[in-house]
ROLUMSE-661949 format. One record per residue (C-alpha): x, y, z. Coordinates in steps of 0.001 Angstrom, whole numbers, plus 500000, padded with zeros to 6 digits. Layout:
N
XYZ...
This chain:
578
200172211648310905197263209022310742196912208498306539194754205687306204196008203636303274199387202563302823198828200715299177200351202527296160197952204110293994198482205269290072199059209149290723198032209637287333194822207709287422194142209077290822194233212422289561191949211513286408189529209741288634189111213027290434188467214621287527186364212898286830183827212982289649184364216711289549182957216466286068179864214670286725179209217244289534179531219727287154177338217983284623174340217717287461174577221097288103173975221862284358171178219687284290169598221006287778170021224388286076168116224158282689165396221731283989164524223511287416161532225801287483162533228186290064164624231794289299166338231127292400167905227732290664168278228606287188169589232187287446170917232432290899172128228818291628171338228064295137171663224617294908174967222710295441176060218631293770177974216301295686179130212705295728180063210572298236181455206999299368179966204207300934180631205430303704179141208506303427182380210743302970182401213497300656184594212481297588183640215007295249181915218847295615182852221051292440179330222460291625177886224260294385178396226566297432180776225496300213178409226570302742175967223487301169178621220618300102180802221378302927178332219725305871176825217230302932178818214436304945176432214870307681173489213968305605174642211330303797175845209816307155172409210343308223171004208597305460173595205189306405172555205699310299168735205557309706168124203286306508171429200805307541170446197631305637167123199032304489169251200986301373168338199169298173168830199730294417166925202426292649166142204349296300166166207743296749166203209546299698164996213117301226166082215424304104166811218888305678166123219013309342169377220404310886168977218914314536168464215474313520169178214470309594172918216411308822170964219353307246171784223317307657168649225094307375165462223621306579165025225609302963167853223476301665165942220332300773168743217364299882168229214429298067170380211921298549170930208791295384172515205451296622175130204333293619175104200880293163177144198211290994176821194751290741174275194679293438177020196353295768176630199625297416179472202377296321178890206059296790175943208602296718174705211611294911173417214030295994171554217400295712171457220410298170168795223179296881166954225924298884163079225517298148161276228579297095158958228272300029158259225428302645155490226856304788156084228138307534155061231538309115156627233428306433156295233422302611160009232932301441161294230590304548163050233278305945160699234447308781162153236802310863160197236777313572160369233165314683161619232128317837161943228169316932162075225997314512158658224855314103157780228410313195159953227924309695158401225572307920158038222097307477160919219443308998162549217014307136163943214202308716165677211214306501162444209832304845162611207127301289161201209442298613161979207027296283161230203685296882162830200441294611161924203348291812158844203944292489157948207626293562155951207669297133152697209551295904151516210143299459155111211710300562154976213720297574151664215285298205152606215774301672155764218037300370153968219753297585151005220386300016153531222196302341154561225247299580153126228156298844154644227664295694153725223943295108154258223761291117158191225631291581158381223225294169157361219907291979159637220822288879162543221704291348161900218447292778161609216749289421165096218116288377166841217434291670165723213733291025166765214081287694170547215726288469171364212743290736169577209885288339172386211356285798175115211614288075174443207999289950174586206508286744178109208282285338179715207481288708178385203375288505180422203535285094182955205286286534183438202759288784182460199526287175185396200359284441187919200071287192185983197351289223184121197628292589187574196635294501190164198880292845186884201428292584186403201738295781190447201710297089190755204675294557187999206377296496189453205834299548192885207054298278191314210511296738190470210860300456194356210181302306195844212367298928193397214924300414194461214573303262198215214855302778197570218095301113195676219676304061198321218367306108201218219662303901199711223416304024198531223222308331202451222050308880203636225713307071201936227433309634203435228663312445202967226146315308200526228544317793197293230237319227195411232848318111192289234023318897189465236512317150186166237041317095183015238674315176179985240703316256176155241009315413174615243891317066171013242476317289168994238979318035166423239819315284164501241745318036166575244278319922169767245536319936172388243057322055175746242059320707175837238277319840180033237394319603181456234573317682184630233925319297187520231101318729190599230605319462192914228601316484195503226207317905198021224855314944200258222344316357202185220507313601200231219324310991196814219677312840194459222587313497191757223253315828188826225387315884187729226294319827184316228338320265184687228411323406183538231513324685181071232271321824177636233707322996174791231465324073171998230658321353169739233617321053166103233940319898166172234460316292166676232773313944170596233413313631171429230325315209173951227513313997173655223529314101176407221692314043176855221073310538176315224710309467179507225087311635181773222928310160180661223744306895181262227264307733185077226405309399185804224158306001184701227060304436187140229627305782190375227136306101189919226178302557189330229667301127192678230560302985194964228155302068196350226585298822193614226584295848194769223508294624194339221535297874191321218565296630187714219764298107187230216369299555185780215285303431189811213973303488190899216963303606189558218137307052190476214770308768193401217019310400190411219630311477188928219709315059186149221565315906185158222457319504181423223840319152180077224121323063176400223064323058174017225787323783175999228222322239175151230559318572177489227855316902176295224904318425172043225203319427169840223110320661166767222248319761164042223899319374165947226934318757165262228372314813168496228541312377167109229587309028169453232501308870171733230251309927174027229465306253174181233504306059174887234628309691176150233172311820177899231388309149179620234361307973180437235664312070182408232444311903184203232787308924185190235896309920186208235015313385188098232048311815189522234729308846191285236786311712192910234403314051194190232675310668195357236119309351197639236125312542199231232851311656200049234085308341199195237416307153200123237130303362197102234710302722194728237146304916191301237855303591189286240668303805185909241031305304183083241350302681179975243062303350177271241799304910173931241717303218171669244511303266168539243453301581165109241893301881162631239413300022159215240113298323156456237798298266152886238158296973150853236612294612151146237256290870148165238603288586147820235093287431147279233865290997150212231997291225152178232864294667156303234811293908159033234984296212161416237761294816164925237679296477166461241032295723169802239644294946171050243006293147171169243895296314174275242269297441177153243308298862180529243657297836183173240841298686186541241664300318189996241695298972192901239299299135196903239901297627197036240345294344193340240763293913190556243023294356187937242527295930184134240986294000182133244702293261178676242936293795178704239395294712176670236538296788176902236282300269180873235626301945179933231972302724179214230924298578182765232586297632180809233993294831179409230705293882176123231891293320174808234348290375173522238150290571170352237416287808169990239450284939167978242487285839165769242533282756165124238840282986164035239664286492161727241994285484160268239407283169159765237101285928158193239282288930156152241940289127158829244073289371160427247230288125164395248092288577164512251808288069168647252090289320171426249170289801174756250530289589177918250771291815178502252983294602181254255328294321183739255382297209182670252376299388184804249673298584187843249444301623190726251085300275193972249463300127196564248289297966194148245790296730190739247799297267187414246050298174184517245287296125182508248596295765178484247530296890175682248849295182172933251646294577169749249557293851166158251239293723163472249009292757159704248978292232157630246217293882154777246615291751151724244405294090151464244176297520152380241034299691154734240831302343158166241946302953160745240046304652163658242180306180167398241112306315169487243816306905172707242978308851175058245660307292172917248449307886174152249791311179177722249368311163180539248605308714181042244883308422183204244507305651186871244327307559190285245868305839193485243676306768197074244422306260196676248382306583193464248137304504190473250098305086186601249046306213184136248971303391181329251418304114178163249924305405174921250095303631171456251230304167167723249787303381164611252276302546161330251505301730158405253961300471154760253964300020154473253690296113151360255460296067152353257984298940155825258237298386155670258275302227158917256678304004157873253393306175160524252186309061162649249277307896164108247321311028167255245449310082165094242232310487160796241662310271158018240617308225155994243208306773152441243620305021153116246111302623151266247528299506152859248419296571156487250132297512159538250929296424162726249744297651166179251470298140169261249892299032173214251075299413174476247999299861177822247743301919181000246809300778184230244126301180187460245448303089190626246283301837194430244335301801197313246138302578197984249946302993196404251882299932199443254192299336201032250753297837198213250710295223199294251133291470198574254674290915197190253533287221194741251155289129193741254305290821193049256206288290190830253525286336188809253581289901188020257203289214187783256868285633185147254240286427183333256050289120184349253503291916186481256014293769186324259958293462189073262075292904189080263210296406189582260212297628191917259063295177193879262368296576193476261588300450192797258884300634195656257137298004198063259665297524197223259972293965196111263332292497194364263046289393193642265769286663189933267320286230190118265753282713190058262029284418192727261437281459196086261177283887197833261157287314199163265008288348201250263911291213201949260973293988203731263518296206201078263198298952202454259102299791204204257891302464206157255334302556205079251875303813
C-alpha cells in the first residue's frame, strides 16, 4: 500500500470539507442549468462540474456524468503541462481535443478556472458540456459518416479564453463562427464561464478559512481517504483473473464485429484493467482515446463497488489500465471518436461489468440497452438552425440486487445522470410533434429483479433537414441478464415519408437529407438479475397490472398465473425451484 500522507487529519472536518466541494459542484450545476440556452443543458443535462487540485487531480465530481468528470484529470493536467508558469489570476481556459488536450470527444467543450488565494495557485473548476453543434460535416456533431477527426468539427487544443479577465474577442469569434448554432453556443458559453466564476470563488473561501497550508494538506488527504476506500473494497475481492468481452456488429459502414476484450487481474488491494486483445481502431467514428477509457473503466469499477466509496482521482490510484495503442480503446490519431463517450464507452463497461461479475457475482450488473435512436437538425421557421436529440428514445437500463432495472433512462455510461425532457416542453421547443411515448410491454430482461422495460416512441419531424442515425441496439439484443436473468429485447428504428407515408431504409448509422418524416422507435431494453422464478409474485403482478409484462409471460415466463381480472395471482404452481 503506497498512501501518500502520513499526517493525521480531523476525520470530521475531512468529511465536511468534502461536503463541501460536493456542494459547490452541485451549486454550478444549478447555475449552468437555469442560465444555459441550449435544451440539451437545461432539460437534459449533458454537462458535468468538477474541481480539482493544484495539481490537477480530481478532488471533487458530484454534478455531472461519470463518463465527463471521470477523465476531467486529463484536462486539467493538460492545462498545467501547456500554460506551466503562464497560469495567472482571473484566467480561464478552453479545450476538447481528445488526442492532445485530456478531452473525450470534441462536442464536450471544457472550461477549465484556475482558483487562486493569496496570489497562490490551489485547485481548478471546471466545466464539461457537449456543444449543440461545432461544425463539422454534420449538423449535431455526430456525423456518421466520418472517417477522422477533422471531419467532426472544430479541434480544441488548451487555448487562454480568458485572459487576466479579459475575454479574448478574436478567440471568441473564432468559436462562435464555428456553430451552426452560434447564439446556443454564446449563452452556453456565457453560463459555463459563469458556473466556474461561482464555484472558483466558493472553493477560494473554502480554502482561505482553513489557510492555503492546512487547505491544501486537507486536499491532499480527501485524496489518500479515497484511496483507502478503493483499496478497502479491491482487497474483498477474490485475489484472480477473469476475462470478458463485448461486441459491436458494425464499423458505421458494414457489418464486421469490433470486440472489446480485457482481462481483470485483482491481486491484493490492486486491480488491473488489460485490453489486450481488443480489436484494432476501425473507421468510424466508434473509436476511444485514452481518457474516454479510463473514464469509462472508473466508470464501471465505481458503479460496482461500495456507493459510499469518495468519487475522487484518489480513488483509482490502485487502478491500472493497459490500453494497447492502435486498438478501439486506445486510437491514434487521426482516427474520429465522436461516438466515442457512448460506444465504445459502453463495450467497455460491459466488458469490464462481466469479468467483475466473476469476481463477485452479488454486486453484478446487468447490461442496459443500447441506444436506438437518431438526431434531427434543420432550420426553424424563424431561421434559426435546431438540433433535436430524440432522447425519449432511450433505452432501458439494466438491473442490479435488490433493484430493478431504470424503464427509460440515458445512456449506460451517465448511470442515469442525465434527464429524459418533458415531451410537451419539447414540442414547444422544436418543430416537433410526439404522437406516442409510452413503455413497451414485455421487453425488459426478466429476472428476479427485471430490467428496465424500453420504449414505444412515434414522433413527427415537422420540416425537413437532416437526419443523423445512431442505432446500435437495433440488430441484436444488447441489454445482458446476469445471475439467471434474461436479455432485454432489442429495439428497432423506422422512418416514413410524412407526406407519402412511404417507408425509407434506416441503416443503424448515416446522415440523411430528409423532408418532413415521421419517426418510430422500440427502443431496447436493460437485462435482468437473478432467475425470475425468485421474483415476488406481487411484483409480478403490478408488472401486468402496469402493462410492463403480459400475463403470458408472467405465466411462462415467471411462474405466476394471474386472473383475467388483473386483480390477483391464481397460482405459482408452474416454479421451480432455484
Amino acid at each position: 500500500m503506497n498512501i501518500a500522507s502520513t499526517v493525521h487529519h480531523d476525520p470530521v472536518l475531512l468529511a465536511i470539507l468534502q461536503r463541501q466541494l460536493d456542494h459547490i459542484t452541485l451549486q454550478m450545476g444549478t447555475i449552468m442549468t437555469r442560465t444555459a440556452r441550449s435544451p440539451i443543458f437545461s432539460q437534459s443535462h449533458d454537462f458535468s462540474c468538477f474541481m480539482s487540485n493544484a495539481k490537477g487531480e480530481t478532488v471533487a465530481q458530484a454534478d455531472g456524468l461519470p463518463i465527463h468528470s471521470g477523465s476531467g484529470g486529463f484536462a486539467v493536467r493538460a492545462v498545467l503541462r501547456d500554460f506551466a508558469g503562464r497560469i495567472e489570476e482571473e484566467d480561464v481556459f478552453i479545450l476538447s481535443d481528445p488526442y492532445v488536450a485530456g478531452g473525450n470527444h470534441l462536442p464536450d467543450w471544457t472550461i477549465i478556472r484556475p482558483v487562486f488565494v493569496a496570489g497562490e495557485l490551489v485547485g481548478f473548476c471546471s466545466n464539461r458540456a457537449h456543444q449543440s453543434d461545432i461544425g463539422g460535416g454534420a449538423a449535431g456533431t455526430y456525423n456518421a459518416a466520418a472517417t477522422e477527426i477533422f471531419h467532426e468539427g472544430i479541434r480544441l487544443p488548451v487555448l487562454k479564453l480568458v485572459e487576466k479577465g479579459r475575454l479574448r474577442d478574436d478567440l471568441w469569434r473564432l468559436l462562435l463562427l464555428n456553430s451552426r448554432c452560434p447564439d446556443l453556443m454564446e449563452g452556453d458559453l456565457g453560463a459555463m464561464l459563469g458556473s466556474t466564476r461561482i464555484g472558483a470563488s466558493r472553493m477560494a473561501d473554502v480554502i482561505e478559512q482553513h489557510g492555503i497550508k492546512k487547505g491544501n494538506s486537507y486536499l491532499t488527504a480527501l485524496l489518500d481517504h479515497g484511496e483507502r476506500r478503493m483499496r478497502q473494497a479491491i482487497a474483498e475481492l477474490p485475489d484472480g483473473t477473469w476475462e470478458a468481452f463485448d461486441i459491436s456488429d458494425t464499423d458505421c459502414f458494414e457489418s464486421v464485429d469490433v470486440e472489446t476484450r480485457v482481462k481483470v487481474t485483482v491481486k491484493g488491494d490492486e486491480i488491473t484493467f488489460d485490453f489486450t486483445g481488443t480489436s484494432p481502431q476501425i473507421k468510424g467514428f466508434k473509436n476511444s482515446g485514452i481518457a474516454n477509457t479510463h473514464s469509462s473503466v472508473y466508470c464501471a469499477l465505481s458503479s460496482f463497488l461500495e456507493p459510499s466509496i469518495p468519487r475522487n482521482e484518489g480513488v483509482y490510484r490502485c487502478v491500472k489500465i493497459v490500453a494497447p495503442e492502435g486498438t478501439i480503446v486506445n486510437a491514434l490519431p487521426p482516427a474520429p471518436m465522436t461516438m466515442n463517450t457512448v460506444f465504445p464507452a459502453i463495450d467497455i463497461m460491459n466488458a469490464c461489468w462481466g469479468a467483475l461479475a466473476q469476481a463477485s457475482p452479488d454486486r453484478a450488473c446487468a447490461g442496459w440497452g443500447k441506444s436506438v435512436y437518431g438526431i434531427s437538425a434543420g432550420t426553424q421557421p424563424s431561421g434559426s438552425v435546431f438540433v433535436l436529440y430524440h432522447w425519449h428514445g432511450s433505452s432501458g437500463g439494466g438491473a442490479v440486487k435488490g433493484r430493478d432495472g431504470f424503464p427509460t433512462s440515458s445512456h449506460q455510461m451517465t448511470l442515469g445522470g442525465m434527464f429524459i425532457p418533458n415531451v410537451e416542453t419539447y414540442e414547444q421547443s422544436y418543430p416537433l410533434r410526439v404522437h406516442r411515448y409510452q413503455m413497451r410491454s414485455d421487453t425488459g430482461g426478466a429476472g428476479q429483479y427485471r430490467g428496465g422495460t424500453g420504449v414505444d416512441y412515434e414522433a413527427d419531424i415537422l420540416v425537413g433537414g437532416e437526419h443523423l442515425l445512431r442505432a446500435e441496439g437495433a440488430r441484436k439484443p444488447t441489454g445482458a441478464g446476469t445471475n439467471g436473468g434474461g436479455w432485454g429485447a432489442k429495439g428497432s428504428i423506422r422512418t416514413f415519408d410524412l407526406e407519402t407515408g412511404e417507408e425509407f431504409s434506416s441503416p443503424p448509422y448515416g446522415v440523411q437529407q430528409v423532408k418532413p418524416f415521421r419517426l418510430v422507435i422500440e427502443a431496447s431494453a436493460g437485462g435482468g438479475w437473478g432467475h425470475p422464478h425468485k421474483r415476488d409474485p406481487q411484483l409480478v403482478l403490478r408488472d401486468v397490472r402496469d402493462g410492463l409484462v403480459s400475463r403470458e409471460t408472467a405465466e411462462r415466463i415467471y411462474g405466476v398465473a394471474v386472473a383475467a381480472n388483473l386483480k390477483t395471482i391464481v397460482s405459482t404452481a408452474a416454479r421451480t425451484a432455484h
